[in-house]
C-alpha positions in Angstrom: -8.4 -8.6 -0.9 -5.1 -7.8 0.6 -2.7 -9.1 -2.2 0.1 -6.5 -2.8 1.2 -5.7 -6.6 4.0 -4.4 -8.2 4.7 -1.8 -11.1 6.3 -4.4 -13.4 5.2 -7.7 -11.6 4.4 -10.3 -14.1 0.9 -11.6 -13.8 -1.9 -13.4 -15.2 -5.5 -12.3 -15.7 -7.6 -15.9 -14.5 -11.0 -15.4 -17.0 -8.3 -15.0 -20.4 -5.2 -16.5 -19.3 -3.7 -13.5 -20.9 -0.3 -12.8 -19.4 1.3 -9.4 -18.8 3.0 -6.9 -16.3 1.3 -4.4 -13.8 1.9 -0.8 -15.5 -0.8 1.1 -12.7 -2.7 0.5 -9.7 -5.5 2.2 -8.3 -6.2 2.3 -4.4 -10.3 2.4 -4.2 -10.7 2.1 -0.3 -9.8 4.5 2.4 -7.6 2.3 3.8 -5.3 2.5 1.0 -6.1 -0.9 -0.2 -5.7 -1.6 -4.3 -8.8 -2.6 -6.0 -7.6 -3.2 -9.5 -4.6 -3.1 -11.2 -3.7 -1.7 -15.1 -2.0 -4.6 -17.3 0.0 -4.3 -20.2 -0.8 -7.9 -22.0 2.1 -9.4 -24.2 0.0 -9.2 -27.1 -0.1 -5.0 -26.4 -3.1 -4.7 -24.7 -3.7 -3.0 -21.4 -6.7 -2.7 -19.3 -7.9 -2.3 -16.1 -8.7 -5.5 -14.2 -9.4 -6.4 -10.1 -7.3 -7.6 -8.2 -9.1 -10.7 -7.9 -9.4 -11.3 -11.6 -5.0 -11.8 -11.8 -2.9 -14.3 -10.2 1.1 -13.7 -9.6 3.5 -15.5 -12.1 5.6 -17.9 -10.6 9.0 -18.6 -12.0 11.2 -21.6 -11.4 14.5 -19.9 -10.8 17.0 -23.1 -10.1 15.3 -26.2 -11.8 16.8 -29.5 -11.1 16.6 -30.9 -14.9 16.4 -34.8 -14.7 16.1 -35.4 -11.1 12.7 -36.6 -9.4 11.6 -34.7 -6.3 10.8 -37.9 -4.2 14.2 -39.4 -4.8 
């Protein structure tokens, strides 16, 4: 997987739903490519998970309260 991660992206872990923030990576390939990352949960815990396991939050940044997108 080529997804890139951030020390102190917000993400989710897919299997829990557990949400958190990537504290460490580790590069497992020659190439350089990350593997898994290290998450710090919002309940405390942190454990190493794949990359494949997490998804990236997504944040609304500008919501348009009230109005309807096919208008």
């Amino acid at each position: 997987m080529s997804e890139t991660y951030d020390l102190g992206e917000s993400v989710v872990h897919r299997g829990s739903g557990k949400m958190g923030e990537v504290v460490d990576a580790a590069e497992s390939t020659e190439d350089g490519i990350t593997e898994s990352i290290k998450i710090k949960c919002e309940d405390g815990s942190t454990d190493w998970h794949s990359v494949s396991e997490v998804s990236k939050m997504l944040y609304e940044t500008d919501p348009t309260s009230g109005k309807n997108l096919f208008d």
